[in-house]
PASEBA-1860 file (N, C-alpha, C; in nm, 3 decimals):
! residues 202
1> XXXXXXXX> 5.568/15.502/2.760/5.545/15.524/2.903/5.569/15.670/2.939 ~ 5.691/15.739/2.943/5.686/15.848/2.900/5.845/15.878/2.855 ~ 5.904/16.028/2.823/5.995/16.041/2.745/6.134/16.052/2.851 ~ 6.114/16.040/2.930/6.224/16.023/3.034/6.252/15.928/3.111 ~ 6.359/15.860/3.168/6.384/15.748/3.207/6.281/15.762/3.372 ~ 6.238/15.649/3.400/6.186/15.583/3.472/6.258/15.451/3.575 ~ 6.227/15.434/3.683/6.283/15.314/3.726/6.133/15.209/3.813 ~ 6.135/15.077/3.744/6.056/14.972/3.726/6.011/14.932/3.873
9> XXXXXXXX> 5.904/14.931/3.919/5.889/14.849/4.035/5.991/14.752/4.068 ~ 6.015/14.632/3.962/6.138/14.537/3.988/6.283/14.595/4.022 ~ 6.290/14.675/3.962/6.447/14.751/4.021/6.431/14.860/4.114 ~ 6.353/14.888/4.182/6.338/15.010/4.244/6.389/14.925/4.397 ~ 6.431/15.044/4.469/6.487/14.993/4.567/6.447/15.117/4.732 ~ 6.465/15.124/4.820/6.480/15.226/4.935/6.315/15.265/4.944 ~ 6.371/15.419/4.976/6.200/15.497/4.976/6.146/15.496/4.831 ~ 6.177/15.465/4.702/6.144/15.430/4.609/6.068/15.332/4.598
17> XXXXXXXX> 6.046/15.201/4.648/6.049/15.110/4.640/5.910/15.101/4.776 ~ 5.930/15.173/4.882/5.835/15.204/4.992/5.729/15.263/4.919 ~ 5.784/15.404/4.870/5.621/15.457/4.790/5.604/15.379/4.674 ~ 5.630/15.324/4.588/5.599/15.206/4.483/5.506/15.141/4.557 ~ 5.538/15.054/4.699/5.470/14.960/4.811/5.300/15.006/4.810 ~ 5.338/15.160/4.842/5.234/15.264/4.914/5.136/15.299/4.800 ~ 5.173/15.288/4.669/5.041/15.327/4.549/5.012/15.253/4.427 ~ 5.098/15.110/4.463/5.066/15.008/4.377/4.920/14.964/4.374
25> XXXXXXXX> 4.877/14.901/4.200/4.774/14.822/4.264/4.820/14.662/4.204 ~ 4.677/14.611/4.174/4.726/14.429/4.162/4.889/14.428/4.080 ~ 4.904/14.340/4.085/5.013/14.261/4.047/5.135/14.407/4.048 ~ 5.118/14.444/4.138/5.272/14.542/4.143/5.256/14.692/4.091 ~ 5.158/14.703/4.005/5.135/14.789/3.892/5.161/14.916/3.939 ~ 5.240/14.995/3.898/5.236/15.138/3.941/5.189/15.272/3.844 ~ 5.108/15.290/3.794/5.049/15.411/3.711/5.193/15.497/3.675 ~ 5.209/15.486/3.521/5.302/15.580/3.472/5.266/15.713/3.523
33> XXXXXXXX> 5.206/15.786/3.533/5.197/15.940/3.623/5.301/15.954/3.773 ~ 5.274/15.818/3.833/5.384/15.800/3.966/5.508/15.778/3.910 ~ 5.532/15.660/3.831/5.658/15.592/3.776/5.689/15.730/3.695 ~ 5.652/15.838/3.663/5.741/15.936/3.583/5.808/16.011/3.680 ~ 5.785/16.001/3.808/5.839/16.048/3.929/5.935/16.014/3.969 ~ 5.961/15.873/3.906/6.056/15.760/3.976/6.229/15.827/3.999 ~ 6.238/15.927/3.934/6.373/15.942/3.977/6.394/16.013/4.104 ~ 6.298/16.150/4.085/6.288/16.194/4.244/6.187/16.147/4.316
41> XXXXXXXX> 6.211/16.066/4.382/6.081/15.983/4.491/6.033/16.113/4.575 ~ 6.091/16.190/4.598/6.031/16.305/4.686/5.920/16.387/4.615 ~ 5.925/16.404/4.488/5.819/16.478/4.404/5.681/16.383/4.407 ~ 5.716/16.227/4.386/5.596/16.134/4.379/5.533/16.176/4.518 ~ 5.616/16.161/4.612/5.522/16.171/4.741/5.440/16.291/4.799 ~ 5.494/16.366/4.718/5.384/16.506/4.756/5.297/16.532/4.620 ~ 5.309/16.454/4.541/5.171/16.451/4.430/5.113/16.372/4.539 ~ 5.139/16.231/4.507/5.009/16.154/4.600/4.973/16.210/4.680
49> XXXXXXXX> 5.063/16.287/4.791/4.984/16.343/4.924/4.880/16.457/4.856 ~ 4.935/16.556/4.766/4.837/16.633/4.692/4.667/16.571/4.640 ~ 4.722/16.455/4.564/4.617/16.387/4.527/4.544/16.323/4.625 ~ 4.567/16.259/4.677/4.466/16.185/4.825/4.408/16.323/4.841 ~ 4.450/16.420/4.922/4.396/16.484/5.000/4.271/16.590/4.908 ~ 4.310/16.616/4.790/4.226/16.706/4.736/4.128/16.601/4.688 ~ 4.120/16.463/4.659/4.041/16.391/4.589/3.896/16.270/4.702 ~ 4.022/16.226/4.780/3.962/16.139/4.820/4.038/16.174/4.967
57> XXXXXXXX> 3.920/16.273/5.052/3.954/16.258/5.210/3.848/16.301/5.280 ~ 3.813/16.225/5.389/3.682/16.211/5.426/3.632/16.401/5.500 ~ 3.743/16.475/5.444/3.719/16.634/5.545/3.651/16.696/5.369 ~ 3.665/16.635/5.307/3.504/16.694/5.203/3.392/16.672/5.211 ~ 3.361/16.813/5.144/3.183/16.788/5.182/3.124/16.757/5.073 ~ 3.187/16.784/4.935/3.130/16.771/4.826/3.177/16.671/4.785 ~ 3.032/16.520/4.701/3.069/16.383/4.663/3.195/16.391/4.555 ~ 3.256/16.298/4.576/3.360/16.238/4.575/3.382/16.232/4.384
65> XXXXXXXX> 3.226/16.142/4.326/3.198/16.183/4.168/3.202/16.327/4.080 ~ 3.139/16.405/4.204/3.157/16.553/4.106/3.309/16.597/4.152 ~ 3.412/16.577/4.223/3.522/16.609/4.190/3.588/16.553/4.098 ~ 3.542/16.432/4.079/3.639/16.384/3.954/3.526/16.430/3.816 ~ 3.437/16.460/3.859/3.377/16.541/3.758/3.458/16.649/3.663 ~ 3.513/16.711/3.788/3.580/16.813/3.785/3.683/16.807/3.704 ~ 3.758/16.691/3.757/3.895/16.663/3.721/3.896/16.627/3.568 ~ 3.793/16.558/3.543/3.768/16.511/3.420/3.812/16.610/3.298
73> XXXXXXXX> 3.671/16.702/3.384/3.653/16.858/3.258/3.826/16.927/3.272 ~ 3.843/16.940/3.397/4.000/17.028/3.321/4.083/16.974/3.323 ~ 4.115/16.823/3.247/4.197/16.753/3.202/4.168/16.770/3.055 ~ 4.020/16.729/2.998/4.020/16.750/2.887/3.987/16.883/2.804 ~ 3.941/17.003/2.904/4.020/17.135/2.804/4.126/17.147/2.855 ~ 4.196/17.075/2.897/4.402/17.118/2.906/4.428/16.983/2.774 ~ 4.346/16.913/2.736/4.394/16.838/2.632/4.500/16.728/2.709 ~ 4.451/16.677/2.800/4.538/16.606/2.867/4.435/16.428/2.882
81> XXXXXXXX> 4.436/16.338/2.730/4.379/16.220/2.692/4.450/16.130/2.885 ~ 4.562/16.084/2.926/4.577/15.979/2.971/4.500/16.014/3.141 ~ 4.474/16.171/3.200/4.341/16.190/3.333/4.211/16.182/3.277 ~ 4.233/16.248/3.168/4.058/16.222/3.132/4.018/16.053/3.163 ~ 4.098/15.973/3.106/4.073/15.823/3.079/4.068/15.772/3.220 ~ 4.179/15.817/3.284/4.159/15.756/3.426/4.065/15.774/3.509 ~ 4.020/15.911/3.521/3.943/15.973/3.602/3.775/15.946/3.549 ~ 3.757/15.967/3.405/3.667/15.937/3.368/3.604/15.780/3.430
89> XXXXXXXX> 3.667/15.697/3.389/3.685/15.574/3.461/3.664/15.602/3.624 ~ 3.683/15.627/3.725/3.674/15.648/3.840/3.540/15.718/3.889 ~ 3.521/15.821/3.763/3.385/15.909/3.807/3.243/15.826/3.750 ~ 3.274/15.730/3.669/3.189/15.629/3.623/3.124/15.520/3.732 ~ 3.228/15.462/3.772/3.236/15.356/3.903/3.133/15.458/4.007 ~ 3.210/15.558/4.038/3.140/15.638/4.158/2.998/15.669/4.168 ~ 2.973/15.692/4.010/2.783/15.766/3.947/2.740/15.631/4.017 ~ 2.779/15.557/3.914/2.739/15.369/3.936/2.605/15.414/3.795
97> XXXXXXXX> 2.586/15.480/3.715/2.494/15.503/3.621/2.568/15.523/3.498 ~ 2.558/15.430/3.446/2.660/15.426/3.287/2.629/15.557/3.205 ~ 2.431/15.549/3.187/2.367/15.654/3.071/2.438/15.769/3.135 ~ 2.416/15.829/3.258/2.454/15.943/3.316/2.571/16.012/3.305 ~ 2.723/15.898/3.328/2.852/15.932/3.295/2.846/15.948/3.158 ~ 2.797/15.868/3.068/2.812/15.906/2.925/2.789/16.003/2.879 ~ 2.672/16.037/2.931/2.585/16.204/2.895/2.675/16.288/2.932 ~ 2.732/16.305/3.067/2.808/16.428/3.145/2.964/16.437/3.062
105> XXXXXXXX> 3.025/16.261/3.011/3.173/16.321/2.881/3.109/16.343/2.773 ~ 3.023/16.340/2.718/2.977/16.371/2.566/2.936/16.524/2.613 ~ 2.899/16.569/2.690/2.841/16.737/2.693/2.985/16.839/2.741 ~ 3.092/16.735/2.823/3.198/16.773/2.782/3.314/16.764/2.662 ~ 3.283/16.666/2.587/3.346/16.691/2.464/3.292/16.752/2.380 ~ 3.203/16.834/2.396/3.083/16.886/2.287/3.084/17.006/2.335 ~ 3.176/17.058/2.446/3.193/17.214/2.487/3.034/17.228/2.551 ~ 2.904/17.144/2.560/2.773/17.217/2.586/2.763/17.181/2.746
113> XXXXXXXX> 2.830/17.186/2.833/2.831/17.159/2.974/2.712/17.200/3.027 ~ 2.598/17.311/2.980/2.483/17.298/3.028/2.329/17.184/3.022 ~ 2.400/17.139/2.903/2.321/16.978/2.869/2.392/16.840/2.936 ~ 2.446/16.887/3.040/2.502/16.771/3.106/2.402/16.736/3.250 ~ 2.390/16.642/3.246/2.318/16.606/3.369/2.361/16.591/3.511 ~ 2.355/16.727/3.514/2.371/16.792/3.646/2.328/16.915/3.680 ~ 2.297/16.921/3.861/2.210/17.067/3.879/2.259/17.168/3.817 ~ 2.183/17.313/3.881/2.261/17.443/3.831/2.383/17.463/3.954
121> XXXXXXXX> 2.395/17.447/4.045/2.490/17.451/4.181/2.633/17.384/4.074 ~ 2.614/17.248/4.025/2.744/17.147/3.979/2.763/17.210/3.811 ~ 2.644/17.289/3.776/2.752/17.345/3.610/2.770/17.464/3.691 ~ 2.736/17.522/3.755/2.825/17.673/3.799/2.959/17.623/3.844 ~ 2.985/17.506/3.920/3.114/17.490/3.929/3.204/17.440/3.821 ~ 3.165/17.428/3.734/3.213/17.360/3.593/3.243/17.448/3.548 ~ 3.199/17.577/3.546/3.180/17.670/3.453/3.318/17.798/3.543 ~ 3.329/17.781/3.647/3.433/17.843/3.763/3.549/17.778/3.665
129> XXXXXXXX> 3.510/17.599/3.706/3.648/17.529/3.651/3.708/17.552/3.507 ~ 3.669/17.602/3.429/3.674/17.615/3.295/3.753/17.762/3.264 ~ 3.689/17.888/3.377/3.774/17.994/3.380/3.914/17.954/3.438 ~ 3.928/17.918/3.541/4.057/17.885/3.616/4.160/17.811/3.522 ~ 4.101/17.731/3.464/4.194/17.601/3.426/4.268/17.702/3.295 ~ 4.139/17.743/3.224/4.217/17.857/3.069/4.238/17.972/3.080 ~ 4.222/18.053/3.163/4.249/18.161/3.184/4.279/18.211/3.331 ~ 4.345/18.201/3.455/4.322/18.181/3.534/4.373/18.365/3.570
137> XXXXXXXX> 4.431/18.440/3.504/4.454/18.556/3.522/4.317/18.666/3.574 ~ 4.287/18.637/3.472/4.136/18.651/3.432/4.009/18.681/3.556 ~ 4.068/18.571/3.697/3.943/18.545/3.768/3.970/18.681/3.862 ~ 3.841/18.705/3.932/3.759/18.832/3.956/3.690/18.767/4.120 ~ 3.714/18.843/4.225/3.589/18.796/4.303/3.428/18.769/4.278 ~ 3.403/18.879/4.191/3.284/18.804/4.095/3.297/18.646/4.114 ~ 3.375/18.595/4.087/3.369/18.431/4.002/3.359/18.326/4.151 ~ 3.367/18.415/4.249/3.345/18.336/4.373/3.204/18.358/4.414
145> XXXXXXXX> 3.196/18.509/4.399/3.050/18.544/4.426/2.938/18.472/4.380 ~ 2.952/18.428/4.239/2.860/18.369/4.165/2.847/18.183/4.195 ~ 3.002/18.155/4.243/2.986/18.045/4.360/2.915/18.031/4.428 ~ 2.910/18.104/4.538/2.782/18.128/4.678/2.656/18.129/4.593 ~ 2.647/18.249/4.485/2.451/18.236/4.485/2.434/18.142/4.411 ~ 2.514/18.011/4.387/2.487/17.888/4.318/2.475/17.810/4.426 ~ 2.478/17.837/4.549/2.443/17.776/4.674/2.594/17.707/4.737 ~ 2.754/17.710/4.682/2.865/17.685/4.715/2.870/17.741/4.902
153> XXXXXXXX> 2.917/17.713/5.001/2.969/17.772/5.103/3.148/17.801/5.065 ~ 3.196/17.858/5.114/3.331/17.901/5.103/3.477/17.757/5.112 ~ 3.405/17.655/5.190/3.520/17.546/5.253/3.465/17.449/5.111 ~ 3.338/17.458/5.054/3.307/17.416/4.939/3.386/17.437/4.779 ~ 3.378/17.625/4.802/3.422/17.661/4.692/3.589/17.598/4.699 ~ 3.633/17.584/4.812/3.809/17.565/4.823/3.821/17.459/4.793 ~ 3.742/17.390/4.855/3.755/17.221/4.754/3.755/17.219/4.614 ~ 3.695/17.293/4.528/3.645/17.313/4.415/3.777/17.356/4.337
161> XXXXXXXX> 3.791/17.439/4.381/3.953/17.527/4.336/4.048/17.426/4.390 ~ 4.089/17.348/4.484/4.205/17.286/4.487/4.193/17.157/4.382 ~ 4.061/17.127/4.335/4.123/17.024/4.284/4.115/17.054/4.140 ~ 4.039/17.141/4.114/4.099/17.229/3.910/4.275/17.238/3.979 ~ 4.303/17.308/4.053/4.464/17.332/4.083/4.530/17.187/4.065 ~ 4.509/17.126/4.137/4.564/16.976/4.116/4.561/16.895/3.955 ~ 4.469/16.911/3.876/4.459/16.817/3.820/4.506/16.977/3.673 ~ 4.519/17.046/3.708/4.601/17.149/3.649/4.789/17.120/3.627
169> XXXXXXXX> 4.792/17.092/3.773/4.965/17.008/3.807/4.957/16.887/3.720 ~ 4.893/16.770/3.768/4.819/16.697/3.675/4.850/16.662/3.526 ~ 4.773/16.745/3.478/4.815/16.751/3.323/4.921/16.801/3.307 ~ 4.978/16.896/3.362/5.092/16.960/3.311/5.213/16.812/3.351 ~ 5.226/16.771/3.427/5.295/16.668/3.420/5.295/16.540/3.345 ~ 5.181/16.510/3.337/5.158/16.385/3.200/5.195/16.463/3.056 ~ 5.170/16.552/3.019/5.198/16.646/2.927/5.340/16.687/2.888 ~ 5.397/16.715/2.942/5.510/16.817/2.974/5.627/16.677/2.963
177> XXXXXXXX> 5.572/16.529/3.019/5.686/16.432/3.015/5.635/16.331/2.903 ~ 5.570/16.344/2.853/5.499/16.252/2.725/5.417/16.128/2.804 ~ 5.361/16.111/2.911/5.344/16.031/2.995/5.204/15.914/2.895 ~ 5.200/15.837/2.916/5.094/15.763/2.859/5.032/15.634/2.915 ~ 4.928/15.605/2.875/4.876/15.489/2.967/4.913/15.333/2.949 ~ 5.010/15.322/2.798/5.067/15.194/2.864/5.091/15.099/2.973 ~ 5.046/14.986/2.973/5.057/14.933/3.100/4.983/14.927/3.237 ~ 4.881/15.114/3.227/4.815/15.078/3.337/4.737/15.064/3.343
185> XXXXXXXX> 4.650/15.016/3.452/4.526/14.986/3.454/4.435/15.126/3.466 ~ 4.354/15.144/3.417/4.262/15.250/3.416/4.164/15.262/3.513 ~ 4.163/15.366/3.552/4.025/15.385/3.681/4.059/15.335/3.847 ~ 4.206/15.282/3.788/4.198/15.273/4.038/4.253/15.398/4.061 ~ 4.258/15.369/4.207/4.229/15.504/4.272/4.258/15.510/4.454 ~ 4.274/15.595/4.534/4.314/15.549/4.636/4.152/15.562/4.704 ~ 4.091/15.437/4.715/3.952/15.516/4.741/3.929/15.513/4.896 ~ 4.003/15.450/4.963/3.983/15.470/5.082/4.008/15.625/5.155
193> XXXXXXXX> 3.884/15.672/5.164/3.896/15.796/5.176/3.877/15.816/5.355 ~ 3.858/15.717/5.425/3.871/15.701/5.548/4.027/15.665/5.626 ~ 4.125/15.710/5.541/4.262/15.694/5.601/4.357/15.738/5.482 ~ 4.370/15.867/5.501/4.486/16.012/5.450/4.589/15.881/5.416 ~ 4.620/15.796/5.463/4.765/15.764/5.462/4.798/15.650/5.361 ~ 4.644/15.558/5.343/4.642/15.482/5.220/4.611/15.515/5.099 ~ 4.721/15.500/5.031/4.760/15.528/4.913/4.730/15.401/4.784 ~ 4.723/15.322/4.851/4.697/15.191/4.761/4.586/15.235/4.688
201> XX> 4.610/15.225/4.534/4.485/15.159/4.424/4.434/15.030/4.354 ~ 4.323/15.105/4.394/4.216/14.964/4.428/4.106/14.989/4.315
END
């Protein structure tokens, strides 16, 4: 589950036990990524709030699939197996086109992100995400510029960048605590993206 102690939905108790309430899904289940939180409940609650808001909130303009598009790709060049799986899973559901998701992780495990099936607007942002995530010293107003003449607006490009940032935190936390997918269910998600405040996965 991961390499540090955890405390169980069944024993959890207080505001522990409230946000457990707040991002469970069926039968109680709480995603080891939250439960590695479990000792400081205050850290879980500002990931989730992080996560809702950069993923799933109805003040984006860009669909909901190419962010976890996103999330996908810089989970798996951060080498981070237990978001790829989840998210992959989530951005699958969302396409609703099996051939399509398959094509778009195979052109990302194959490093060829321009044989992925998607416009030139969604690999220019792939290709943003890929500087940021490995090199992030590196970036240049250039790398925004080339945003816009890919047709990005600016409240676009920020969506774009907060959620490589997020799923940057992300890995480094599944990573960093040995976190693994034991136990959870793969692919829920808080999808109600019409209310910031539900957290439930579904």
């Amino acid at each position: 589950m991961s390499w540090i102690k955890t405390i169980s939905y069944e024993a959890s108790k207080g505001k522990l036990r409230m946000l457990y309430d707040r991002v469970k899904g069926p039968d109680n289940n709480v995603d080891n990524i939250m439960l590695s939180h479990s000792l400081r409940p205050h850290s879980m609650e500002g990931h989730m709030a992080m996560y809702k808001y950069c993923l799933h909130h109805t003040g984006n303009a860009l669909p909901k699939w190419y962010l976890e598009c996103l999330g996908v790709y810089v989970s798996f060049l951060n080498g981070c197996g237990y978001c790829v799986e989840h998210h992959f899973q989530g951005m699958r559901r969302l396409v609703a086109d099996d051939a399509r998701s398959d094509a778009i992780r195979a052109a990302i495990e194959t490093g060829q992100i321009a044989d992925a099936p998607l416009d030139a607007r969604q690999i220019a942002g792939m290709s943003y995400a890929k500087a940021l995530a490995l090199d992030p010293a590196s970036m240049a107003e250039s790398d925004i510029e080339a945003l816009r003449a890919a047709g990005f607006d600016d409240g676009e490009i920020l969506e774009i960048n907060q959620v490589i940032a997020y799923f940057c935190y992300a890995n480094r936390t599944v990573l960093g605590l040995g976190v693994n997918t034991e136990g959870d269910i793969i692919g829920l998600s808080p999808n109600n993206s019409g209310d910031p405040d539900d957290w439930a996965h579904k």
